[in-house]
PyMOL commands that place a pseudoatom at each C-alpha (Angstrom):
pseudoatom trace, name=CA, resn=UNK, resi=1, chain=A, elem=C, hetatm=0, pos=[0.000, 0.000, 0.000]
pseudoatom trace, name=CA, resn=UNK, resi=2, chain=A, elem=C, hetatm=0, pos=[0.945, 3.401, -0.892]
pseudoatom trace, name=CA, resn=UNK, resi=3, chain=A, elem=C, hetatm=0, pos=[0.931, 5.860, 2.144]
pseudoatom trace, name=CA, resn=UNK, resi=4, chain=A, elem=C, hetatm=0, pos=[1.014, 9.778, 1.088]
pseudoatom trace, name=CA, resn=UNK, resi=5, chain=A, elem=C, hetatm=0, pos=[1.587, 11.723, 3.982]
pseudoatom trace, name=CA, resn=UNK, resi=6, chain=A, elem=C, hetatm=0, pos=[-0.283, 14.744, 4.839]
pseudoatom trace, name=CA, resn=UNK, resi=7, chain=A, elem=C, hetatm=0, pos=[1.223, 18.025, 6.921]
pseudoatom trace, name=CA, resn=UNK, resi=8, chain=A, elem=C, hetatm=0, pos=[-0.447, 20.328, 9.602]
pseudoatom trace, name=CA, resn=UNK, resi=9, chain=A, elem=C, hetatm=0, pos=[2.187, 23.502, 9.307]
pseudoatom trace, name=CA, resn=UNK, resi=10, chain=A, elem=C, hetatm=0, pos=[2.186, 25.634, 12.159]
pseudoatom trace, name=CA, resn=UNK, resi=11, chain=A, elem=C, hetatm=0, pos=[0.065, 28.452, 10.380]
pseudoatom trace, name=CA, resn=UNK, resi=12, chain=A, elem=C, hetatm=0, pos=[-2.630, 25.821, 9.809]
pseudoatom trace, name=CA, resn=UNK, resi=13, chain=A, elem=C, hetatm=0, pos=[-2.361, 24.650, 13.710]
pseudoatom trace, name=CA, resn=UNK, resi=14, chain=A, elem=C, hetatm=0, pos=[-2.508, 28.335, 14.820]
pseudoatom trace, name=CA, resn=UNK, resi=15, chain=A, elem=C, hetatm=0, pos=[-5.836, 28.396, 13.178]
pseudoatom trace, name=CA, resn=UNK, resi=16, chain=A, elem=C, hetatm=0, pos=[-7.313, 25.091, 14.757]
pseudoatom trace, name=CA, resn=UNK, resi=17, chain=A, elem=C, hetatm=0, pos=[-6.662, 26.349, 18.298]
pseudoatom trace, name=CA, resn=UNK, resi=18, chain=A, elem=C, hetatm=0, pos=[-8.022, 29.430, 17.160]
pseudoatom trace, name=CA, resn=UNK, resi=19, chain=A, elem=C, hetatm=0, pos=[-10.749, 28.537, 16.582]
pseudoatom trace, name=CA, resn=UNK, resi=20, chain=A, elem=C, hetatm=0, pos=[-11.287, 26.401, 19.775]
pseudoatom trace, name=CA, resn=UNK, resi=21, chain=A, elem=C, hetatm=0, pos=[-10.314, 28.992, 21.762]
pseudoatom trace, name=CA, resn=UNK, resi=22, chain=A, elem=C, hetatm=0, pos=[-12.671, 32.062, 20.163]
pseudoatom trace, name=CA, resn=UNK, resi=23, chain=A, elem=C, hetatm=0, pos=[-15.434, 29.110, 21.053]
pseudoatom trace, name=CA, resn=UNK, resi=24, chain=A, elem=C, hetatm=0, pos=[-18.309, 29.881, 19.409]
pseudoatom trace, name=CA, resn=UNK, resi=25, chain=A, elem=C, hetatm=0, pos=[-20.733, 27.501, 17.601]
pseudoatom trace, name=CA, resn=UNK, resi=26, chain=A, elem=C, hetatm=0, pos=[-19.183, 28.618, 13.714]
pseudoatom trace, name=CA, resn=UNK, resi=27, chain=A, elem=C, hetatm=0, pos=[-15.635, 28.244, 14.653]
pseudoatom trace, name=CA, resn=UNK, resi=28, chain=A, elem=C, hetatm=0, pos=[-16.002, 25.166, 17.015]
pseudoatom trace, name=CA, resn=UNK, resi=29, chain=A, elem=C, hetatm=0, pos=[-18.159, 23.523, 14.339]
pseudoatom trace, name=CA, resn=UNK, resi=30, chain=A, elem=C, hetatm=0, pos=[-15.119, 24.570, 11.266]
pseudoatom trace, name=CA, resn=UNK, resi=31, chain=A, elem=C, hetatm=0, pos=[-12.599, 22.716, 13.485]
pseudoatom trace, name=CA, resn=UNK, resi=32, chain=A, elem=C, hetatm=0, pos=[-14.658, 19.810, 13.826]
pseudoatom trace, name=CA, resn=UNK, resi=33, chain=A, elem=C, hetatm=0, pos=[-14.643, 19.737, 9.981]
pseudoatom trace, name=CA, resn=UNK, resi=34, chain=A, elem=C, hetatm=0, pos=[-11.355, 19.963, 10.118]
pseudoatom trace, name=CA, resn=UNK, resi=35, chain=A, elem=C, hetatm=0, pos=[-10.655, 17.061, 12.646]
pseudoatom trace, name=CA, resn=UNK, resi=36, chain=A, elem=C, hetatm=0, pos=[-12.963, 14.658, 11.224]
pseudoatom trace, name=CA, resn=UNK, resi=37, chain=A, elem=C, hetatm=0, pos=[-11.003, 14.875, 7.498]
pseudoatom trace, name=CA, resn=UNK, resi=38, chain=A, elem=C, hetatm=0, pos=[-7.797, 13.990, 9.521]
pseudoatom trace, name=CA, resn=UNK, resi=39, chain=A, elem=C, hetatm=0, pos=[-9.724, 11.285, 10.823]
pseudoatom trace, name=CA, resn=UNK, resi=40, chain=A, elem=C, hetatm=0, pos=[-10.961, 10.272, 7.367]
pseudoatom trace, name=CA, resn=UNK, resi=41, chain=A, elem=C, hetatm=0, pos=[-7.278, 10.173, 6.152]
pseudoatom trace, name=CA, resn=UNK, resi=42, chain=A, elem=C, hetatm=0, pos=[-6.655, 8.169, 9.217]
pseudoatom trace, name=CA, resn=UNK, resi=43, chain=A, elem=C, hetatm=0, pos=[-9.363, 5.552, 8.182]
pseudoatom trace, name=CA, resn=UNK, resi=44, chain=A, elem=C, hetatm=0, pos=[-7.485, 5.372, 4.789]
pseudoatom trace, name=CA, resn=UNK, resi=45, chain=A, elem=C, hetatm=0, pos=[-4.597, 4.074, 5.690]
pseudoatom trace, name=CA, resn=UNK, resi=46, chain=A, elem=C, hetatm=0, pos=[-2.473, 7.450, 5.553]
pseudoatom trace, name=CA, resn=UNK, resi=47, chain=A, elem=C, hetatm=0, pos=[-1.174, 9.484, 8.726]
pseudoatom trace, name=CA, resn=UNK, resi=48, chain=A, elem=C, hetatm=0, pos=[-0.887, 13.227, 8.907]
pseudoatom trace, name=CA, resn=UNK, resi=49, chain=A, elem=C, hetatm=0, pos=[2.057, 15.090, 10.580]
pseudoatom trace, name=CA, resn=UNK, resi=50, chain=A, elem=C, hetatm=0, pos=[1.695, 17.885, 12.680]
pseudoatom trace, name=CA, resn=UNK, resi=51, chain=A, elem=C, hetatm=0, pos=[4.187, 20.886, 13.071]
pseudoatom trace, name=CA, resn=UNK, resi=52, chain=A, elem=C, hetatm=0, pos=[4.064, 22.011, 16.198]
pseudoatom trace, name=CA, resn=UNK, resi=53, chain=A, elem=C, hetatm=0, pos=[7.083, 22.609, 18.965]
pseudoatom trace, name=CA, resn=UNK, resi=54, chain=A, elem=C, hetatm=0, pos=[7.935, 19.360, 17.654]
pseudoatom trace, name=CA, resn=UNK, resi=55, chain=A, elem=C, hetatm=0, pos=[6.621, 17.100, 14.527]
pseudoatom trace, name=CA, resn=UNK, resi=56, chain=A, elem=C, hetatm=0, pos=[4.383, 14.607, 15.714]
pseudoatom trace, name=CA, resn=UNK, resi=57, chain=A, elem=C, hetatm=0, pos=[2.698, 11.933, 13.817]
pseudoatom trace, name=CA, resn=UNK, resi=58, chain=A, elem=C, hetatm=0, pos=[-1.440, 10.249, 13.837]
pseudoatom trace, name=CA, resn=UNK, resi=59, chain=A, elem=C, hetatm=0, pos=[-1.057, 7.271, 12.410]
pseudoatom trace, name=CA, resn=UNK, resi=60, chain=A, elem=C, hetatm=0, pos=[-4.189, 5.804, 14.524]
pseudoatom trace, name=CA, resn=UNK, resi=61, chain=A, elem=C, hetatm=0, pos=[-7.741, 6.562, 15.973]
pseudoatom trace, name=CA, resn=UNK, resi=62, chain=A, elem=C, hetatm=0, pos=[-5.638, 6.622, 18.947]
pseudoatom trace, name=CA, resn=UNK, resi=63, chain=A, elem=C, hetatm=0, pos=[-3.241, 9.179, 18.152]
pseudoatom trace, name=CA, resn=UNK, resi=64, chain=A, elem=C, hetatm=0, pos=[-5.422, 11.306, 16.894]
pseudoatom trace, name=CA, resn=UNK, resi=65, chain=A, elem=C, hetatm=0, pos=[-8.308, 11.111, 20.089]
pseudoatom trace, name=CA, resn=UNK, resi=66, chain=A, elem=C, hetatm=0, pos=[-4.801, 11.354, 22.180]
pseudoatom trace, name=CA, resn=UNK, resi=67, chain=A, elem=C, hetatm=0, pos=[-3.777, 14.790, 20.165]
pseudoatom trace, name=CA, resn=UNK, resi=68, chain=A, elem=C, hetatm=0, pos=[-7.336, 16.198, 20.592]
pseudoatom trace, name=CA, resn=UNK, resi=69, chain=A, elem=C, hetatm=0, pos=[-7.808, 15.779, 24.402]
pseudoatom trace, name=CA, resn=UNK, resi=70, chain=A, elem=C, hetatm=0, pos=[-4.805, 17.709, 24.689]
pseudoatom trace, name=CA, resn=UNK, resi=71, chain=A, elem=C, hetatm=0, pos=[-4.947, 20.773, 22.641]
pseudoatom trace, name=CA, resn=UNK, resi=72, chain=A, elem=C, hetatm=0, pos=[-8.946, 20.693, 22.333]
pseudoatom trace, name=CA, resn=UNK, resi=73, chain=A, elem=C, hetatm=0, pos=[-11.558, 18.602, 24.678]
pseudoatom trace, name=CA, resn=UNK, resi=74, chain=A, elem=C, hetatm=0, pos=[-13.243, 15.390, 25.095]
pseudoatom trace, name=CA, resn=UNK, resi=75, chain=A, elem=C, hetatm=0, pos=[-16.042, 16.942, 23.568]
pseudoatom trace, name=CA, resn=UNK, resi=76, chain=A, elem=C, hetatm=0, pos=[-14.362, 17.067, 20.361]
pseudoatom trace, name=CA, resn=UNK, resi=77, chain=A, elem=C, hetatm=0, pos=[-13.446, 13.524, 20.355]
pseudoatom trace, name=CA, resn=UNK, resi=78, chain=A, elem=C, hetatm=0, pos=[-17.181, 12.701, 20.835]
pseudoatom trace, name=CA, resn=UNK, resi=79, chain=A, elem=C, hetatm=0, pos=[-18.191, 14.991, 17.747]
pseudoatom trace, name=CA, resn=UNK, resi=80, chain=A, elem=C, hetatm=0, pos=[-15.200, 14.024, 15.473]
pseudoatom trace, name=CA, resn=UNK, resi=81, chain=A, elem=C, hetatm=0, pos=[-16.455, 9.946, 16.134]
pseudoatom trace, name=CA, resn=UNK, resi=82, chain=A, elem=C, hetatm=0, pos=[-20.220, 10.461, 16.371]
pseudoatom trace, name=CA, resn=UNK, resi=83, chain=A, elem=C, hetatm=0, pos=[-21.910, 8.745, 13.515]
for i in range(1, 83): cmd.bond("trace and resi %d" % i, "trace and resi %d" % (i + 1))
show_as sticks, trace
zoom trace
Protein backbone atom coordinates (compact mmCIF):
# COMPACT_ATOMS: atom_id res chain seq x y z
CA UNK A 1 0.00 0.00 0.00
CA UNK A 2 0.95 3.40 -0.89
CA UNK A 3 0.93 5.86 2.14
CA UNK A 4 1.01 9.78 1.09
CA UNK A 5 1.59 11.72 3.98
CA UNK A 6 -0.28 14.74 4.84
CA UNK A 7 1.22 18.02 6.92
CA UNK A 8 -0.45 20.33 9.60
CA UNK A 9 2.19 23.50 9.31
CA UNK A 10 2.19 25.63 12.16
CA UNK A 11 0.06 28.45 10.38
CA UNK A 12 -2.63 25.82 9.81
CA UNK A 13 -2.36 24.65 13.71
CA UNK A 14 -2.51 28.34 14.82
CA UNK A 15 -5.84 28.40 13.18
CA UNK A 16 -7.31 25.09 14.76
CA UNK A 17 -6.66 26.35 18.30
CA UNK A 18 -8.02 29.43 17.16
CA UNK A 19 -10.75 28.54 16.58
CA UNK A 20 -11.29 26.40 19.78
CA UNK A 21 -10.31 28.99 21.76
CA UNK A 22 -12.67 32.06 20.16
CA UNK A 23 -15.43 29.11 21.05
CA UNK A 24 -18.31 29.88 19.41
CA UNK A 25 -20.73 27.50 17.60
CA UNK A 26 -19.18 28.62 13.71
CA UNK A 27 -15.63 28.24 14.65
CA UNK A 28 -16.00 25.17 17.02
CA UNK A 29 -18.16 23.52 14.34
CA UNK A 30 -15.12 24.57 11.27
CA UNK A 31 -12.60 22.72 13.49
CA UNK A 32 -14.66 19.81 13.83
CA UNK A 33 -14.64 19.74 9.98
CA UNK A 34 -11.35 19.96 10.12
CA UNK A 35 -10.65 17.06 12.65
CA UNK A 36 -12.96 14.66 11.22
CA UNK A 37 -11.00 14.88 7.50
CA UNK A 38 -7.80 13.99 9.52
CA UNK A 39 -9.72 11.28 10.82
CA UNK A 40 -10.96 10.27 7.37
CA UNK A 41 -7.28 10.17 6.15
CA UNK A 42 -6.65 8.17 9.22
CA UNK A 43 -9.36 5.55 8.18
CA UNK A 44 -7.48 5.37 4.79
CA UNK A 45 -4.60 4.07 5.69
CA UNK A 46 -2.47 7.45 5.55
CA UNK A 47 -1.17 9.48 8.73
CA UNK A 48 -0.89 13.23 8.91
CA UNK A 49 2.06 15.09 10.58
CA UNK A 50 1.69 17.89 12.68
CA UNK A 51 4.19 20.89 13.07
CA UNK A 52 4.06 22.01 16.20
CA UNK A 53 7.08 22.61 18.97
CA UNK A 54 7.94 19.36 17.65
CA UNK A 55 6.62 17.10 14.53
CA UNK A 56 4.38 14.61 15.71
CA UNK A 57 2.70 11.93 13.82
CA UNK A 58 -1.44 10.25 13.84
CA UNK A 59 -1.06 7.27 12.41
CA UNK A 60 -4.19 5.80 14.52
CA UNK A 61 -7.74 6.56 15.97
CA UNK A 62 -5.64 6.62 18.95
CA UNK A 63 -3.24 9.18 18.15
CA UNK A 64 -5.42 11.31 16.89
CA UNK A 65 -8.31 11.11 20.09
CA UNK A 66 -4.80 11.35 22.18
CA UNK A 67 -3.78 14.79 20.16
CA UNK A 68 -7.34 16.20 20.59
CA UNK A 69 -7.81 15.78 24.40
CA UNK A 70 -4.80 17.71 24.69
CA UNK A 71 -4.95 20.77 22.64
CA UNK A 72 -8.95 20.69 22.33
CA UNK A 73 -11.56 18.60 24.68
CA UNK A 74 -13.24 15.39 25.10
CA UNK A 75 -16.04 16.94 23.57
CA UNK A 76 -14.36 17.07 20.36
CA UNK A 77 -13.45 13.52 20.35
CA UNK A 78 -17.18 12.70 20.83
CA UNK A 79 -18.19 14.99 17.75
CA UNK A 80 -15.20 14.02 15.47
CA UNK A 81 -16.45 9.95 16.13
CA UNK A 82 -20.22 10.46 16.37
CA UNK A 83 -21.91 8.75 13.51
Amino acid sequence: MCRIKHLIDKKSLSEFTDMFEYGNASTVNWLISKLKIIKSIIDNGHFVSIEGDDIITLKTHEDLKIWISKLFDEVSIEEVYKT
